[in-house]
C-alpha positions in Angstrom: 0.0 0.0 0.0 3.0 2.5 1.1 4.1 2.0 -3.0 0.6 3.4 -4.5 0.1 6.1 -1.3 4.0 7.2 -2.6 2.5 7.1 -6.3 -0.7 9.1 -5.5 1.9 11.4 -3.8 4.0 12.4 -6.8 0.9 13.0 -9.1 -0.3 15.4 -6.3 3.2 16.9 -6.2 2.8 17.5 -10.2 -0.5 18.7 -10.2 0.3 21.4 -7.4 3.9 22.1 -9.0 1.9 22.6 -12.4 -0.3 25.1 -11.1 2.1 26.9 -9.2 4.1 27.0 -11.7 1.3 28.4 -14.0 1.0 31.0 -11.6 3.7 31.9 -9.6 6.3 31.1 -12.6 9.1 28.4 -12.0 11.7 29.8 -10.8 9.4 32.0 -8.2 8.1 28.5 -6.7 10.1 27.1 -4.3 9.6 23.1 -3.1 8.1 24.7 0.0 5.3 25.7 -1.9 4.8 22.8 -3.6 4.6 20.8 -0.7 2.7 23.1 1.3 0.3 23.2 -1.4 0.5 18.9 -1.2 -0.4 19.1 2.6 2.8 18.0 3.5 6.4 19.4 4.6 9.2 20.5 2.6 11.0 17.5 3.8 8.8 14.8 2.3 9.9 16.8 -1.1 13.2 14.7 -1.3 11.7 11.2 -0.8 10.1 11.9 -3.8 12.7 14.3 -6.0 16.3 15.0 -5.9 15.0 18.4 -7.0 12.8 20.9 -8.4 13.9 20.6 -12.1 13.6 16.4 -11.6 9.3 17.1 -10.6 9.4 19.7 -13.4 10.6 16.5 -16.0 8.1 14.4 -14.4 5.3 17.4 -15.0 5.9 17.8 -18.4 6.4 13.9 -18.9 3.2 13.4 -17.1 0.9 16.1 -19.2 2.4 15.1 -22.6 1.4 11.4 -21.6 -2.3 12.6 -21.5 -2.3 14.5 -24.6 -0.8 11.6 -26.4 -3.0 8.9 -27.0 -1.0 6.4 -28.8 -3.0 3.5 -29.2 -6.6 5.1 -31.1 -5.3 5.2 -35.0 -8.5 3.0 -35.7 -11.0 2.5 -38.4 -12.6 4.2 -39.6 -9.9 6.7 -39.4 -10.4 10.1 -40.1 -7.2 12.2 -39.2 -8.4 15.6 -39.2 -10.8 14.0 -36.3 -7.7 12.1 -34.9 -5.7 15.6 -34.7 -8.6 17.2 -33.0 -9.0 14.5 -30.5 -5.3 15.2 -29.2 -6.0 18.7 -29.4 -9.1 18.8 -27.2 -7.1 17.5 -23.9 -6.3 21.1 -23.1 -10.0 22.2 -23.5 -11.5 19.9 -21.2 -8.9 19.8 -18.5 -10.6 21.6 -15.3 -8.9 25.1 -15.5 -7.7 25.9 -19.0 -6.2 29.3 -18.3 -3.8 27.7 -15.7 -3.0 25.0 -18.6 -2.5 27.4 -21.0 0.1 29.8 -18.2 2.1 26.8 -17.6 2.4 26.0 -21.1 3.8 29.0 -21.7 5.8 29.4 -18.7 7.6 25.4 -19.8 8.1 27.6 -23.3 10.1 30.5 -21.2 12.1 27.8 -19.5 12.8 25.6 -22.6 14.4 29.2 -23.9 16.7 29.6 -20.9 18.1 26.0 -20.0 19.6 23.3 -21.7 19.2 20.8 -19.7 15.0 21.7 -20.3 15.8 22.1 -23.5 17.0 18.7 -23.9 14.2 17.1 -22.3 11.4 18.3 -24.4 13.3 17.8 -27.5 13.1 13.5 -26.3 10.0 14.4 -25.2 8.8 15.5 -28.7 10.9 12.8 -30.0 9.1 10.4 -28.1 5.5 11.6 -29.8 6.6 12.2 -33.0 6.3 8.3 -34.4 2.4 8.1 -33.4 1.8 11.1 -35.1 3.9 10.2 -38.3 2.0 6.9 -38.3 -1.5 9.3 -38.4 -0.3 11.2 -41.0 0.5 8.1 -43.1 -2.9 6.5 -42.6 -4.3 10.1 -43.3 -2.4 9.6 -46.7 -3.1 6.3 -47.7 -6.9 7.0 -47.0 -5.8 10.7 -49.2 -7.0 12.9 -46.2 -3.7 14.3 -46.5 -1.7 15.4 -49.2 0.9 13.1 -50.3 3.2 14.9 -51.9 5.4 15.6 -48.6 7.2 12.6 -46.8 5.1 11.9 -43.8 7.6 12.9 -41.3 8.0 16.2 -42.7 3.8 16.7 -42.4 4.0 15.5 -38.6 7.0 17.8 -37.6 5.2 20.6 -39.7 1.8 19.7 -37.7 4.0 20.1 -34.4 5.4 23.7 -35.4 2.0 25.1 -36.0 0.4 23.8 -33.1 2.4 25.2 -31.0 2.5 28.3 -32.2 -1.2 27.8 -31.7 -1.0 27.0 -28.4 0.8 30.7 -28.1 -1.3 32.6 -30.0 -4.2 31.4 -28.3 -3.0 32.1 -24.8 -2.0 35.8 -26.0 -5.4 36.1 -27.7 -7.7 34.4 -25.6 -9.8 31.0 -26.4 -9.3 30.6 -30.0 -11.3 27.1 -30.4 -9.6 24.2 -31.7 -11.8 24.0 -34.8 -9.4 27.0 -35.9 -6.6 24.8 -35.7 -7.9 22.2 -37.3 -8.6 24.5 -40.2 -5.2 25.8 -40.6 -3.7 22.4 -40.4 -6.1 21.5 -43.4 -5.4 25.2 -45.3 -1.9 24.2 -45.2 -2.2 19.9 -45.8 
């Protein structure tokens, strides 16, 4: 029981150290407030962590495995609807303007340290496969253009929706149909 109470633990630490961070910024939020936030003391932060940037990896790990569904390329298949799907995980999560803040505050830290920097680039490497393999289908079933390799298309598809996610959180609650419109505009 003590394994899934220390499991239950770390997905309360990243929960609180995403909204914190969405608010107070990283570097403004110390393991203190994290844990204080948890309900517990500063001192239960290291039987979990070595540090702060370790819980941040496991944050970003954590909300890029629930926006990446990697097992639903199914038939019928239609990948505009496929796209949308993994899209839509931001607009139902509980508070979407916290999302969207720590999104963009990962962004500012990705600019400033390597070691960040490093970590989201496996991250995207990780994801980038399932979404090649969407693309293809997409092709083969000619809901996508073929005239571009697939991996091309999926890094392309990456760019713009993150560029998305920035534009939206400057200029409020663009919906997700609009992304889905420029992604076909430009496939």
């Amino acid at each position: 029981m003590k394994y899934q109470s220390g499991v239950q633990t770390k997905e309360k630490m990243m929960l609180a150290a995403f909204e914190l961070f969405a608010v107070k910024g990283y570097l403004n939020t110390s393991m203190g407030d994290i844990m204080t936030k948890v309900g517990l003391t500063k001192a239960n932060f290291y039987n979990h962590y070595a540090s702060k940037k370790e819980l941040l990896f496991d944050v970003i790990h954590y909300f890029h495995q629930s926006t990446a569904l990697v097992d639903d390329i199914d038939e019928p298949f239609d990948f505009y609807n496929w796209l949308k799907r993994h899209a839509e995980f931001e607009a139902n999560v509980e508070n979407p303007e916290v999302w969207r803040k720590a999104h963009m505050e990962i962004r500012a830290i990705i600019k400033h340290d390597p070691d960040v920097q490093a970590f989201m680039k496996n991250v995207y490497i990780e994801w980038l496969p399932t979404l090649v393999e969407a693309v293809q289908k997409g092709q083969e079933l000619q809901q996508v253009r073929m005239n571009k390799p697939a991996e091309e298309l999926a890094e392309f598809i990456q760019v713009v929706y993150d560029g998305f996610m920035v534009h939206r959180h400057i200029h409020g609650n663009k919906s997700l149909d609009e992304f889905i419109a420029y992604i076909k505009l430009a496939l």
